[in-house]
C-alpha positions in Angstrom: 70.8 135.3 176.1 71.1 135.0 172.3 75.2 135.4 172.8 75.4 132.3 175.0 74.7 130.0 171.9 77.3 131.6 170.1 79.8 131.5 173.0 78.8 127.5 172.8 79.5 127.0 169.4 83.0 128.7 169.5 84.0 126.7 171.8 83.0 123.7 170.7 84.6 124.7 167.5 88.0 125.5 169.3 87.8 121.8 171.1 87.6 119.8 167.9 90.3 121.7 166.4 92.6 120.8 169.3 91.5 117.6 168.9 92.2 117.4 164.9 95.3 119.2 166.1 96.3 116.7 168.5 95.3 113.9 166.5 97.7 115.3 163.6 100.6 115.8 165.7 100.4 112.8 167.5 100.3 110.9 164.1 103.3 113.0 163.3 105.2 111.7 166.3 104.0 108.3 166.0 105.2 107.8 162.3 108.4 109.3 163.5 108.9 107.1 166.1 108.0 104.1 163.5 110.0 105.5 161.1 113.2 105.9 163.6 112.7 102.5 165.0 112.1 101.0 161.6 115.3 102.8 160.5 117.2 101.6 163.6 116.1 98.0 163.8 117.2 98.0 159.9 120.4 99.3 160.7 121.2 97.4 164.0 119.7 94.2 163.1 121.8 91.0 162.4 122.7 90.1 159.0 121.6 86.6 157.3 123.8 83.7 157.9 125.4 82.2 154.8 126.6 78.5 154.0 129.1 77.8 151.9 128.4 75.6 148.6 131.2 73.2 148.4 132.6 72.1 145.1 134.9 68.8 145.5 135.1 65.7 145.1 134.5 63.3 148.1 137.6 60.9 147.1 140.6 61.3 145.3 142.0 58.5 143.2 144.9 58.0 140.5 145.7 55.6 137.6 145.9 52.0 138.7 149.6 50.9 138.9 150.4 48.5 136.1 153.0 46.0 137.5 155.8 44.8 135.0 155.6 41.2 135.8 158.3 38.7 134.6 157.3 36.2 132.2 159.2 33.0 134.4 158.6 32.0 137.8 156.8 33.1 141.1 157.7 37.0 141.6 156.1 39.3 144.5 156.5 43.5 145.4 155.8 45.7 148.6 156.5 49.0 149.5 157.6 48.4 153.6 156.2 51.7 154.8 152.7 51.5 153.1 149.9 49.0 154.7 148.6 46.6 152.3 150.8 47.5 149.5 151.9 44.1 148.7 151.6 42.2 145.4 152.2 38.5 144.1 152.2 37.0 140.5 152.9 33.2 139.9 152.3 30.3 142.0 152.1 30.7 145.8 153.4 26.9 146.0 156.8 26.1 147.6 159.6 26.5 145.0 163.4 26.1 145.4 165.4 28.8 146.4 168.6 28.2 146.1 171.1 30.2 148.0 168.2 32.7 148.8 168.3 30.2 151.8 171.2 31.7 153.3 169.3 34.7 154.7 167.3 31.9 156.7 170.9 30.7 157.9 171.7 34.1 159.0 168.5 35.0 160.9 169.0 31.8 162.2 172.6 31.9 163.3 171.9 35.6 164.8 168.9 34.3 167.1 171.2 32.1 168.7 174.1 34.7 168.6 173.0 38.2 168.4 174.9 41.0 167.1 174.8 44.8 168.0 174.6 47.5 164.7 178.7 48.1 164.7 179.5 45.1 166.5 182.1 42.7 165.0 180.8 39.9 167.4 182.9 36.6 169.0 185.8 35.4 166.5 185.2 32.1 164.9 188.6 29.9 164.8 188.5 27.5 161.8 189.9 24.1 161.4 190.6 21.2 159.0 186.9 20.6 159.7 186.1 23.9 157.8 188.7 23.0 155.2 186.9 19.4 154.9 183.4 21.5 154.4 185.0 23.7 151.6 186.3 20.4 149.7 182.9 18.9 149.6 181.2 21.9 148.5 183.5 22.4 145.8 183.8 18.7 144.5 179.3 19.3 144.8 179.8 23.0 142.5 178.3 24.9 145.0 179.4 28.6 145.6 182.5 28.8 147.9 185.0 31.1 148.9 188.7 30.0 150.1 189.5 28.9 154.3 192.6 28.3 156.1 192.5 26.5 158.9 194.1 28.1 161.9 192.7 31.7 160.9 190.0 33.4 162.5 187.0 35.9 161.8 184.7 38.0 163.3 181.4 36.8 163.1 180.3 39.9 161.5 183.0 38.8 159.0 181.8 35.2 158.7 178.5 36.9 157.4 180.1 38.8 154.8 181.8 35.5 153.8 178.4 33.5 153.5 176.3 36.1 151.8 178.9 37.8 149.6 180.3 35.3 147.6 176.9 33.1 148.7 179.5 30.8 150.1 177.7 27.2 150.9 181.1 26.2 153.0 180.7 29.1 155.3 177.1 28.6 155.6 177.8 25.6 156.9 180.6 26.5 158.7 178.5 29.0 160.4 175.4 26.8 161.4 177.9 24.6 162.8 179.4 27.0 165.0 176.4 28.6 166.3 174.5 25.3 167.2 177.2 22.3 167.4 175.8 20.2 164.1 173.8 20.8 161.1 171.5 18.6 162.8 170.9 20.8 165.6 170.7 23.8 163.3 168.5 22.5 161.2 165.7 21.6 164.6 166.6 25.2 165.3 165.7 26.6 162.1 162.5 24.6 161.9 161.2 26.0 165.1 162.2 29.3 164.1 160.2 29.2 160.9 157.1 28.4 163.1 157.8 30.7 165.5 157.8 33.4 162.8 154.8 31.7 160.9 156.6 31.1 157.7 154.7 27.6 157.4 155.2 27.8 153.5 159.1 27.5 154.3 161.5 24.1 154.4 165.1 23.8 155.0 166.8 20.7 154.7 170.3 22.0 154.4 172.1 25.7 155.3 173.1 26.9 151.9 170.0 25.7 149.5 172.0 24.1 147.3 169.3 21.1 147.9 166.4 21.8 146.2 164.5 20.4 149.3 165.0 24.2 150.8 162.0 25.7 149.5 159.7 28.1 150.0 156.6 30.9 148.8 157.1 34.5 147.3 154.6 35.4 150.3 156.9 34.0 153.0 160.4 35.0 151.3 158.6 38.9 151.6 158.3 37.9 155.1 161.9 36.9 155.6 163.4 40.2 153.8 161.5 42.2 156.4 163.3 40.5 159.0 166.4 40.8 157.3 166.2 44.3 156.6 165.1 45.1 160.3 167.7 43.5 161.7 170.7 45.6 163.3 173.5 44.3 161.1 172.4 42.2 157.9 171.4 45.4 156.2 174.9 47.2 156.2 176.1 43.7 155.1 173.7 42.7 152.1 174.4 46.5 150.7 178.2 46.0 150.7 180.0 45.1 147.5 183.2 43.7 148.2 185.0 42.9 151.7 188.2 41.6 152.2 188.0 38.4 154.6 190.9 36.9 156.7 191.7 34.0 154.9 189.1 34.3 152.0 190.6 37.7 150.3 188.5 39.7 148.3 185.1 38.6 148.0 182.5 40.6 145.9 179.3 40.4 146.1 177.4 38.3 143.6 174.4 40.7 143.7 175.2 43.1 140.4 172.0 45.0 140.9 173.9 46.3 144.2 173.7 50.8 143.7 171.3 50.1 140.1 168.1 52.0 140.9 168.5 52.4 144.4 168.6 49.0 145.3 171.0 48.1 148.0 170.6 44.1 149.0 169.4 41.6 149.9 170.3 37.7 148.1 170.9 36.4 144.9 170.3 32.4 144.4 171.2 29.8 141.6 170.6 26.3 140.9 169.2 24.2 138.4 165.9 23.7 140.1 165.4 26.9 141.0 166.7 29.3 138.8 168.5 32.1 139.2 166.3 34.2 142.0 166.8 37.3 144.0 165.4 39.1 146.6 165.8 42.6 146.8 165.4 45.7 148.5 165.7 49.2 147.1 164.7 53.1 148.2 162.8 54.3 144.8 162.5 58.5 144.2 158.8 59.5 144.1 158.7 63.3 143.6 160.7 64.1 146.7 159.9 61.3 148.8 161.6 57.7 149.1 159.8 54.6 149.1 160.9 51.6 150.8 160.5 48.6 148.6 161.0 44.8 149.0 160.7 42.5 146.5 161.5 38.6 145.1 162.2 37.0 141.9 162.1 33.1 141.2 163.3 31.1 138.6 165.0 33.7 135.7 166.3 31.5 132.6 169.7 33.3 132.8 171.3 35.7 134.6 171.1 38.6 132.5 167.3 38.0 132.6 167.0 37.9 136.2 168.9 41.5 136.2 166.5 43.0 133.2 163.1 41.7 134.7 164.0 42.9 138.7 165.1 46.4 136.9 161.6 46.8 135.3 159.4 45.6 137.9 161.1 48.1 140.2 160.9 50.5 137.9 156.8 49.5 137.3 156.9 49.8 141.1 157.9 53.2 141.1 155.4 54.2 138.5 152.5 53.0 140.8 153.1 55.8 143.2 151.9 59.1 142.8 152.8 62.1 144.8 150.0 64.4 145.0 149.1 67.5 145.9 145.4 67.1 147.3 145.0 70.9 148.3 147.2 73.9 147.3 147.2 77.1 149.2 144.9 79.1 147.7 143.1 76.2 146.2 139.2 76.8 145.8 137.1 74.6 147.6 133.7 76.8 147.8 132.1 79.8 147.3 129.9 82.1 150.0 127.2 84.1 148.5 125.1 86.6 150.6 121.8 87.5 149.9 122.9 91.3 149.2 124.7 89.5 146.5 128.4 90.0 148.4 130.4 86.8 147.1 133.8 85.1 148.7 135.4 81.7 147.4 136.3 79.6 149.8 140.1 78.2 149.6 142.8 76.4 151.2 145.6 78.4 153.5 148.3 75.5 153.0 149.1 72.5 150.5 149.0 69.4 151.8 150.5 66.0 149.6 149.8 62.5 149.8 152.4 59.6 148.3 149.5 57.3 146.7 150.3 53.6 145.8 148.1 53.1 142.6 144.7 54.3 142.6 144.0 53.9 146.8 141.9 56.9 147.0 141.9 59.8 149.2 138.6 60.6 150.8 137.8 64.6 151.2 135.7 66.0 154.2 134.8 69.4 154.1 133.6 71.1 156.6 132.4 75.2 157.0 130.8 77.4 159.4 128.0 79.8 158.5 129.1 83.5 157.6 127.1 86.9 158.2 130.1 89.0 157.0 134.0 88.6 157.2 136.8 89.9 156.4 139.4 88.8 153.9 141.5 85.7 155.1 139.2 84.6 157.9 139.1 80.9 158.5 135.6 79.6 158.4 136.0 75.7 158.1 138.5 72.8 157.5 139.2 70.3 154.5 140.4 66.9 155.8 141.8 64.5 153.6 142.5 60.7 154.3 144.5 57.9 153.2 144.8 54.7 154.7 143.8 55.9 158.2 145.9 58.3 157.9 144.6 62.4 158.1 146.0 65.9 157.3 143.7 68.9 157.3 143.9 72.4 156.0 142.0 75.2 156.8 139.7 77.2 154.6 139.3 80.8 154.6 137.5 83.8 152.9 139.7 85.0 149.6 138.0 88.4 149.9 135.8 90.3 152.5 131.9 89.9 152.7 131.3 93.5 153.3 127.8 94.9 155.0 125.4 95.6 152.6 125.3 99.4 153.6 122.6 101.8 154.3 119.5 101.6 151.5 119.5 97.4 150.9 119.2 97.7 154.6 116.1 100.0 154.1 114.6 97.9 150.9 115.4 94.6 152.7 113.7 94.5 155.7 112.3 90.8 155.5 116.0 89.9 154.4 117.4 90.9 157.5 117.7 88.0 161.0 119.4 85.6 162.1 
C-alpha cells in the first residue's frame, strides 16, 4: 500500500510537466505564427499614398504693354486674332477722314457688285462724263489720276485706280457706275453703315474730300476688318504700283507699304483732317505673326504721320510676349514618401502662349496620389489658360519612388496602409 502514493505522485508529476511542456511549445508556435504573420502582413501590406506638394503660381502675367501714342489726333490699335485686344487714344467724336473714305466707297461699290479672290470683274466703259468728273476734281485739288474716254477697265482695275493714287474722279466714277447717281450711292452707303452698325460714320460725298465724311477711330477699326476680310481689297491695298488702261502707272500713295510688315490699307489728306492712315501689318513675335489693324488721324505733315504709325506699331509689337509657360522637364512639385523616397514632379512637353500685355495665364494643377512609381510615370496634368483658350501638359515622376525594402518595413508597422 505505501507504493501506491508514490505511484500517485509520479504521475502527477509527469502530467504537469506535459502540461508545462505543452504550454511552452504551444507558446513557441504561437509566437511563430505571430511573428510569420506579422512579418508577412509587413511585407505584403500596401504602402502609404503620397500627394504631391505643388509649387506654382496660379496665374501667369507679363509687363503691361506701354503704347506709343501720337501726340496729334484720334489714333486706335488691335491685334485681329486676339479677343479684346483693342486700344483707343484721343477723342471718340466724329473727325474728318479724308480719303480714308474711299474704303467705304469700295465696300460699298462691292456690296452691290461683288467680286471673287482672282476675279477681274465686269469692264467699266468710260465717257466724257468720267472726263467731266476728272476736270472738276482737279480744278477742286483733289487726288486724281488721268481718263480717257472710250477706254475701259476691269472693275478690279477701277479699284486699283481709286485706292492707289486715292483718285477722287474714280471714286466717283465708280459709285456712279455701281448705283446710277451719287445720289443713289450715297442712300446706299447710308444704309450700309447701319446695317453694319457703324452709327459714328457720315458720308456725304465718295472720295472725302468734304469734310462732312467723318467718322470714329472705333468705327474706322471696324471698317479695316471688313476691308481686310474681303476677297479682293486686301491683294489690292498691299499693291504698290499698277499700270491702268488709260491712267498709266499709278503708285500707291501709302509709303509705309513693305515698312515693318505692313501691307495696306488707306492713306487720307485734307486740311480738316490731316493727313490719316489706316493700316494693317503682320508684326514678328518670337516665331509667331500677329495680325494688327490700326488708324491714325490728323498728323501735321506727312513725314509725321509715317514716324508716329512706325512707332506705335512698333510699341504694338512690344506688348506681346511669347512665353513659354511650362518646359519639358519643368518642376512643378515634389513627392515625398514617408520612408523618405523623394520624386519632383515636372512637365513632359513645353507648351507657349503669345500674351498681349499683361493678360494673365491662369495655372491648374492637378495630381494623383502615389504609393510607388517608377521613373517617367505620369501622375497628373498642368492646364494653363488664356482667354478661354487651354493647353495642358502632363506631369510625371523625374525619378522612381522605390519600396522601402525589407527592415523600414519591419520598424514601420503603423506606417504601413492605405
Amino acid at each position: 500500500m505505501p507504493d501506491q502514493p508514490r505511484r500517485e505522485t509520479r504521475v502527477s508529476t509527469k502530467r504537469r510537466t506535459y502540461r508545462r511542456r505543452r504550454i511552452v511549445v504551444f507558446g513557441i508556435l504561437g509566437l511563430f505564427l505571430v511573428t510569420v504573420m506579422y512579418v508577412t502582413g509587413s511585407l505584403v501590406a500596401p504602402m502609404p499614398a503620397t500627394a504631391a506638394v505643388t509649387d506654382h503660381e496660379q496665374s501667369i502675367a507679363q509687363p503691361a504693354a506701354q503704347l506709343s501714342w501720337p501726340g496729334f489726333g484720334a489714333s486706335a490699335i488691335t491685334a485681329l486674332d486676339y479677343p479684346g485686344v483693342s486700344e483707343f487714344h484721343g477723342t471718340n467724336a466724329s473727325l474728318p477722314i479724308a480719303s480714308m473714305t474711299k474704303t467705304i466707297t469700295a465696300l460699298v461699290v462691292l456690296a452691290k457688285k461683288p467680286l471673287k479672290a482672282g476675279d477681274d470683274g465686269p469692264s467699266i466703259h468710260f465717257t466724257d462724263a468720267d472726263v467731266k468728273v476728272w476736270n472738276e476734281v482737279v480744278a477742286e485739288g483733289g487726288s486724281w489720276a488721268p481718263v480717257v474716254s472710250g477706254t475701259s477697265m476691269s472693275e478690279k482695275q477701277a479699284l486699283e485706280a481709286m485706292l492707289l493714287p486715292s483718285a477722287n474722279n474714280y471714286a466717283i466714277s465708280l459709285a456712279n457706275w455701281a448705283y446710277g447717281s451719287m445720289s443713289a450711292y450715297l442712300a446706299a452707303a447710308k444704309s450700309w453703315l447701319a446695317s453694319h452698325n457703324l452709327s459714328g460714320t457720315h458720308v456725304v460725298d465718295a472720295s472725302g474730300l468734304d469734310p462732312g465724311s467723318r467718322s470714329t477711330t472705333k468705327d474706322l477699326i471696324a471698317i479695316g476688318k471688313l476691308v481686310l476680310a474681303d476677297p479682293v481689297l486686301p491683294s489690292i491695298v498691299a499693291t504698290k504700283a499698277a499700270t491702268l488702261p488709260g491712267a498709266g502707272i499709278q503708285q500707291n500713295t501709302n509709303e509705309l507699304l513693305g515698312v515693318d510688315g505692313i501691307d495696306g490699307i488707306k492713306t487720307g489728306n485734307t486740311d480738316q483732317a490731316g493727313n490719316c492712315l489706316m493700316f494693317s501689318a503682320d508684326v514678328a513675335v518670337g516665331s509667331s505673326k500677329v495680325r494688327v489693324l490700326g488708324v491714325v488721324i490728323g498728323a501735321p505733315t506727312h513725314d509725321q504721320l509715317w514716324a508716329a504709325v512706325k512707332t506705335l506699331l512698333t510699341s504694338m509689337q512690344n506688348g506681346f510676349h511669347q512665353v513659354d509657360v511650362a518646359t519639358d522637364g519643368q518642376v512643378f512639385g515634389t513627392y515625398t514618401t514617408v520612408w523618405g523616397a523623394k520624386s519632383k514632379l515636372v512637365a513632359t512637353a513645353t507648351k507657349t502662349f503669345l500674351v498681349w500685355s499683361d493678360t494673365p495665364v491662369t495655372v491648374s494643377i492637378q495630381t494623383r496620389p502615389v504609393q510607388l512609381g517608377n521613373a517617367g510615370e505620369v501622375v497628373g496634368q498642368v492646364a494653363f489658360t488664356l482667354n478661354g483658350k487651354t493647353e495642358t501638359a502632363q506631369l510625371a515622376l523625374k525619378s522612381k519612388l522605390p519600396d522601402p525594402g525589407f527592415w523600414w518595413r519591419m520598424a514601420h508597422p503603423g506606417g504601413l496602409g492605405a
